[in-house]
C-alpha positions as a Markdown table, in Angstrom:
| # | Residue | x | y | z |
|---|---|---|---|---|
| 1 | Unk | -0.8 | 15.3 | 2.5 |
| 2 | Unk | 1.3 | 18.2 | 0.7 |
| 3 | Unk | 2.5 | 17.8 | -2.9 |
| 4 | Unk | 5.7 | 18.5 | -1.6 |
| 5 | Unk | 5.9 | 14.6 | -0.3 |
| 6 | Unk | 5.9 | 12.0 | -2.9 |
| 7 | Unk | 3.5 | 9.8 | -1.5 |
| 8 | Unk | 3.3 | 5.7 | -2.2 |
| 9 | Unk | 0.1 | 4.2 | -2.4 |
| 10 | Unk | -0.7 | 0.7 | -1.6 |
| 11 | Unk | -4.1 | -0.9 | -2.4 |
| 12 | Unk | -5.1 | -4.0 | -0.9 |
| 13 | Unk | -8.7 | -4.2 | -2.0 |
| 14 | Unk | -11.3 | -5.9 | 0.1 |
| 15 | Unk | -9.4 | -5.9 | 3.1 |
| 16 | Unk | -11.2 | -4.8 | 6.5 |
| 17 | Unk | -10.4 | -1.2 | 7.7 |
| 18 | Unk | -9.2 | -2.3 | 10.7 |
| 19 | Unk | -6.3 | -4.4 | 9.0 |
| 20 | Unk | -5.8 | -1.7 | 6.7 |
| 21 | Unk | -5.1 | 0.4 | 10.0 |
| 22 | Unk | -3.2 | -2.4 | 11.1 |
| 23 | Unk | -0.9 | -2.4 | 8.1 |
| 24 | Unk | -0.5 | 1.6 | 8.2 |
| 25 | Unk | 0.6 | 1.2 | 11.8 |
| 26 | Unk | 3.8 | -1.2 | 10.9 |
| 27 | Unk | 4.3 | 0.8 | 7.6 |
| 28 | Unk | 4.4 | 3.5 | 10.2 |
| 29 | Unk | 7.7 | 1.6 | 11.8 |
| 30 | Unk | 9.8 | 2.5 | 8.7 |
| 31 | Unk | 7.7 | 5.3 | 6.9 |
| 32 | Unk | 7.6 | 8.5 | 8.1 |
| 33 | Unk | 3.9 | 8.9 | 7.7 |
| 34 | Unk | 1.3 | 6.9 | 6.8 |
| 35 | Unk | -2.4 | 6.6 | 6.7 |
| 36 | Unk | -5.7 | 5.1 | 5.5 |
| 37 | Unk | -7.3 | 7.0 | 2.7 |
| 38 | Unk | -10.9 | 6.2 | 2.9 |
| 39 | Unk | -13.4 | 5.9 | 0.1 |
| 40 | Unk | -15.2 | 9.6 | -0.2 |
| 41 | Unk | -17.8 | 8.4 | -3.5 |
| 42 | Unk | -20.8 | 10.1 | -2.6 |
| 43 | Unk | -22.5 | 7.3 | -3.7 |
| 44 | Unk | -22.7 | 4.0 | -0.9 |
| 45 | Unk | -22.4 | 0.8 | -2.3 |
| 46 | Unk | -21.7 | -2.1 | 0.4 |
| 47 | Unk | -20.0 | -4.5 | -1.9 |
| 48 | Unk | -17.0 | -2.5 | -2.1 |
| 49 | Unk | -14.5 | -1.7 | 0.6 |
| 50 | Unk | -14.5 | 1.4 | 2.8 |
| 51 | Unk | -10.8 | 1.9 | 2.3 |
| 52 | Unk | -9.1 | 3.6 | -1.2 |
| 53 | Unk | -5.4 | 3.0 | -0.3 |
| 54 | Unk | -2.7 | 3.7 | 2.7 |
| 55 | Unk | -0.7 | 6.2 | 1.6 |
| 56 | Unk | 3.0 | 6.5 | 3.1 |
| 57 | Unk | 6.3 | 8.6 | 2.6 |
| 58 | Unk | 8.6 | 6.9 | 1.1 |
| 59 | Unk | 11.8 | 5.5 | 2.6 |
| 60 | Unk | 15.4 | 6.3 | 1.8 |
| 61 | Unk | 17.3 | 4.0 | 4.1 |
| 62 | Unk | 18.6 | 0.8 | 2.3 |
| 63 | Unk | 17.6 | -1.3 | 5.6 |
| 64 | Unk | 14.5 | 0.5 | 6.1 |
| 65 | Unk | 13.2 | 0.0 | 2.8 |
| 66 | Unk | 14.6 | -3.8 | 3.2 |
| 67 | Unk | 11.5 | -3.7 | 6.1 |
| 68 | Unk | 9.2 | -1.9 | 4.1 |
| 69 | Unk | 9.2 | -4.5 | 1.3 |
| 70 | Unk | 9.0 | -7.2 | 4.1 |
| 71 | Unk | 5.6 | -5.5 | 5.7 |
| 72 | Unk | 4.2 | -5.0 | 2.0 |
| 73 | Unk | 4.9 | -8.7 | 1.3 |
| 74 | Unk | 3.0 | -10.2 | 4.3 |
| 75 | Unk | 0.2 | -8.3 | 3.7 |
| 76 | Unk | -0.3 | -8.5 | 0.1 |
| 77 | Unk | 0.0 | -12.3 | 1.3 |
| 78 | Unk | -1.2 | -13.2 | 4.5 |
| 79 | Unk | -4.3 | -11.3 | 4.1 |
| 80 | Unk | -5.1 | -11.3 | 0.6 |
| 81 | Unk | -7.6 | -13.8 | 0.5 |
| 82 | Unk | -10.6 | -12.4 | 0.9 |
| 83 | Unk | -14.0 | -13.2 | -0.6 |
| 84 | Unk | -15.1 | -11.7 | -3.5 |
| 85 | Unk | -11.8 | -9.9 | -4.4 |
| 86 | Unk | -10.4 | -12.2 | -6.9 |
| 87 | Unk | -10.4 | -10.0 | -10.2 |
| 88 | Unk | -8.6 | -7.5 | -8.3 |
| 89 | Unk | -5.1 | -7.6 | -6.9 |
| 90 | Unk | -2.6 | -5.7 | -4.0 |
| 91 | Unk | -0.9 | -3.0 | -5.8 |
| 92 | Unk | 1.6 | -0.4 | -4.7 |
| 93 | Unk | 1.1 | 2.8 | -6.8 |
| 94 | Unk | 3.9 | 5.9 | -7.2 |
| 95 | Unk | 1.2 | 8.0 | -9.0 |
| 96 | Unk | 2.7 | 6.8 | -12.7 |
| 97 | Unk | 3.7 | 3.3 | -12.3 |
| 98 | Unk | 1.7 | 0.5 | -10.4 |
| 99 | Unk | 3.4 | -3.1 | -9.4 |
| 100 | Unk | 1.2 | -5.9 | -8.5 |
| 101 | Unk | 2.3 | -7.2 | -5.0 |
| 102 | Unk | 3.2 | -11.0 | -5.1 |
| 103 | Unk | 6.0 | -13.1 | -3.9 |
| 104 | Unk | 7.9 | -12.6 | -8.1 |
| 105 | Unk | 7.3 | -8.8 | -7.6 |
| 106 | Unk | 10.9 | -6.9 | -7.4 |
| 107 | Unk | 10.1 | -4.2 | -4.7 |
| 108 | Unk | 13.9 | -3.3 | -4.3 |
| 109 | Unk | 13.4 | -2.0 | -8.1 |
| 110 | Unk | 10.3 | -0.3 | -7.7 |
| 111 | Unk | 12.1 | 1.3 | -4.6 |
| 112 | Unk | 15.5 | 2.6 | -6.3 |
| 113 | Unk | 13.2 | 4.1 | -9.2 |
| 114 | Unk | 11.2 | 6.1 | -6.9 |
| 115 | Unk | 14.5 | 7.3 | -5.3 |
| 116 | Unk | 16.1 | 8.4 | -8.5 |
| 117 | Unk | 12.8 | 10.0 | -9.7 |
């Protein structure tokens, strides 16, 4: 990923690669790029997750970033209820600022500040 890109990052701890792939796939739908970053501590511990974020452009398009806050929602709530994952939480990250995902989180905000950054 160049430093050219502002790049979003959105943590959903715990979650199974595969659905992680699964989520960078439909934030592929409105994103220009996305992808799983993977874990790369040298040391292995199997209580944690394989999967550091899914980084993604961000969108410009008023609709498109309508959809993206839709596909962040479900998964920060369809999925996050896995085992052992309670003390942490979804998160979207622009590299300053971090908003924990929930239903009460204002994405549209978090959005327009990223645009006029």
């Amino acid at each position: 990923m160049s430093r050219s890109t502002e790049w979003l990052r959105l943590y959903l701890p715990g979650l199974p690669l595969a659905t992680c792939r699964e989520c960078a796939v439909h934030l592929r739908q409105v994103s220009e790029q996305s992808r799983v970053v993977l874990r790369t501590d040298p040391v292995f511990d199997s209580r944690l997750d394989q999967v550091e974020c899914i980084a993604f452009a961000p969108v410009h398009d008023p609709e498109d970033c309508r959809r993206l806050c839709a596909i962040l929602l479900y998964y920060a709530a369809r999925y996050y209820e896995t085992p052992g994952t309670e003390s942490d939480q979804p998160r979207l990250s622009d590299g300053e600022r971090e908003l924990i995902l929930s239903a009460e989180a204002d994405l549209s905000d978090f959005f327009k500040s990223v645009h006029a950054a």
